[in-house]
C-alpha positions in Angstrom: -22.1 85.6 30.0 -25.9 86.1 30.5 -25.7 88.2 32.9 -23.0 90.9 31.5 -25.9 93.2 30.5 -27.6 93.0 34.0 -26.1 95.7 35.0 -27.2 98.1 31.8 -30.5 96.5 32.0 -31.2 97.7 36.1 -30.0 101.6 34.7 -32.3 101.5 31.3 -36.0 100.6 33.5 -34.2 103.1 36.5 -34.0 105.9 33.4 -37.2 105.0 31.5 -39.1 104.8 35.3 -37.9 108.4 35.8 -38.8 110.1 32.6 -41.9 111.5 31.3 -43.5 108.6 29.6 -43.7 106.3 32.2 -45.1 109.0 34.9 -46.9 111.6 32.9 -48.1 109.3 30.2 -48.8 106.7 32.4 -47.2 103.8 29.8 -45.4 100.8 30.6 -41.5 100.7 30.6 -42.0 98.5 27.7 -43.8 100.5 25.5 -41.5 103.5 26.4 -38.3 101.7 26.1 -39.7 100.6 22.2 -40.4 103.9 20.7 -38.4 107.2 20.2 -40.6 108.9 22.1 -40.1 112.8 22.6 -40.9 112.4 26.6 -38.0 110.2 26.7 -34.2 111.5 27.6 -31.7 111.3 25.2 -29.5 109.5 28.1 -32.3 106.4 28.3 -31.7 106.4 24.2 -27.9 105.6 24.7 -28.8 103.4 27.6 -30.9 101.8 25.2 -28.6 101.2 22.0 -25.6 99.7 25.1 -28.4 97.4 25.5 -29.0 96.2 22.4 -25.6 96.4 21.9 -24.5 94.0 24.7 -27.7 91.5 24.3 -26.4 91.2 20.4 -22.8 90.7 21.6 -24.4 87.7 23.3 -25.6 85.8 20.6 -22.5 86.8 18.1 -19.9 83.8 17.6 -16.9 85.8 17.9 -18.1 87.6 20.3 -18.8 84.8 22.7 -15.2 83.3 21.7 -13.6 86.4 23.0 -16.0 87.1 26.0 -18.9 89.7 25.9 -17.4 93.0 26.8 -18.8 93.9 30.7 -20.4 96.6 31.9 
């Protein structure tokens, strides 16, 4: 089960890598992946919320009874 977000994790730092944050603004994928920043597409944003989604699915009892759902 820990590694069902892998997958949405590789596409979020592939997204926030391309966009205008990390390469104009010369910030870390960490700082751009924590704010709602303009420079940032509004396809990392949804990556982003899947994310947190999946991670919280992780740690949610009836979630981990029924399986996390899979990316």
């Amino acid at each position: 089960m820990s590694k069902s977000c892998k997958g949405l994790a590789a596409e979020l730092v592939k997204c926030i890598s391309e966009s205008d944050c990390f390469k104009v603004e010369n910030r870390s994928i960490r700082e751009c992946a924590k704010e709602k920043s303009p420079n940032v597409s509004s396809e990392c944003v949804g990556l982003r919320e899947t994310y947190f989604n999946c991670k919280r699915g992780q740690v949610d009892m009836r979630a981990r009874i029924r399986g996390n759902k899979g990316y």
